[in-house]
C-alpha positions in Angstrom: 2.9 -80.4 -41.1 6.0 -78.8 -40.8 7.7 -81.6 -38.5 6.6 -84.7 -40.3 9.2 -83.4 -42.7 12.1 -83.0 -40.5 11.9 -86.5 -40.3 12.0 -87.5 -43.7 15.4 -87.5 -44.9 16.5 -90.1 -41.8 13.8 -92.3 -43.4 15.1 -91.5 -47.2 18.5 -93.0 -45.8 17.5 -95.9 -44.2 15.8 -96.8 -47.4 18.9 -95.8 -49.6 21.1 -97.9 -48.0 19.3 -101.2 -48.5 20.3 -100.6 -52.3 23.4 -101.4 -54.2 26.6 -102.1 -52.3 27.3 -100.3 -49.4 30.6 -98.8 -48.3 32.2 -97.1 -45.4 34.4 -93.8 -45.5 38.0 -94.7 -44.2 39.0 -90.8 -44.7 37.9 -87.4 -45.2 37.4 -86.8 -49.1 37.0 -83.6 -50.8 36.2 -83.6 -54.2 38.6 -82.8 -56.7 36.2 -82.3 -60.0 32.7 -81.5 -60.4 31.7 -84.9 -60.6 33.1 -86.4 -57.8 31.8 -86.1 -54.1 32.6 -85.2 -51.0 32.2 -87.4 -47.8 34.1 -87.5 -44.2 35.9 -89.8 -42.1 32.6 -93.1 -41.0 30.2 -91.9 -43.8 28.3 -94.2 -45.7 28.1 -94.3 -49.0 25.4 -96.1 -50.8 24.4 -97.5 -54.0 28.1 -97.7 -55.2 29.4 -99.5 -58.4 32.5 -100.0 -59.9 33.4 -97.4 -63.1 37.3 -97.6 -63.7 40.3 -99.5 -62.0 40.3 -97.0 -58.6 37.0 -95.0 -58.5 33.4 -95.7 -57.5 30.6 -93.8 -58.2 28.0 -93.8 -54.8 25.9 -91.5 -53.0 26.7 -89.8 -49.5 24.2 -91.3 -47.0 25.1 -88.3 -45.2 24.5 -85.4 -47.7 22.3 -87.4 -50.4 25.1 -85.8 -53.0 26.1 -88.7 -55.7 29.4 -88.5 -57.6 32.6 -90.3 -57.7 34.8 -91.4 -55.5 38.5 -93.1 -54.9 38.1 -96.5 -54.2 41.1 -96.5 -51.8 39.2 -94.2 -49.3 36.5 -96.8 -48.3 35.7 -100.4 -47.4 32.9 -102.2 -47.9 30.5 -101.8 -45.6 29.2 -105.7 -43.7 
């Protein structure tokens, strides 16, 4: 039973990037604050909207985490 969950976050993923607008990580990012996120250099970053002139807030395909992020370290994902 074990196993079939291994495989489960790759399918939670795929699933969370069909929502919201997608985005791609230009740069490594380490958060600054406890509500921002980290990501690294090709993430993805899913589920993103607009919350002030130069931030996003998404969620790390990656990692799952969800936080903000700098709008100038990613570009929109086609």
């Amino acid at each position: 039973m074990q196993a079939s969950h291994h495989g489960q976050p790759q399918q939670h993923q795929t699933r969370a990037m069909n929502n919201g607008v997608c985005y791609r990580a230009l740069y490594d990012y380490e958060a600054q604050d406890m509500d921002e996120v980290s990501f690294m250099d090709g993430d993805f970053i899913v589920d993103c909207t607009p919350i002030d002139e130069g931030w996003l807030t998404g969620t790390v395909q990656r990692t799952g985490l969800r936080g903000m992020l700098p709008a100038n370290y990613v570009s929109l994902a086609n």
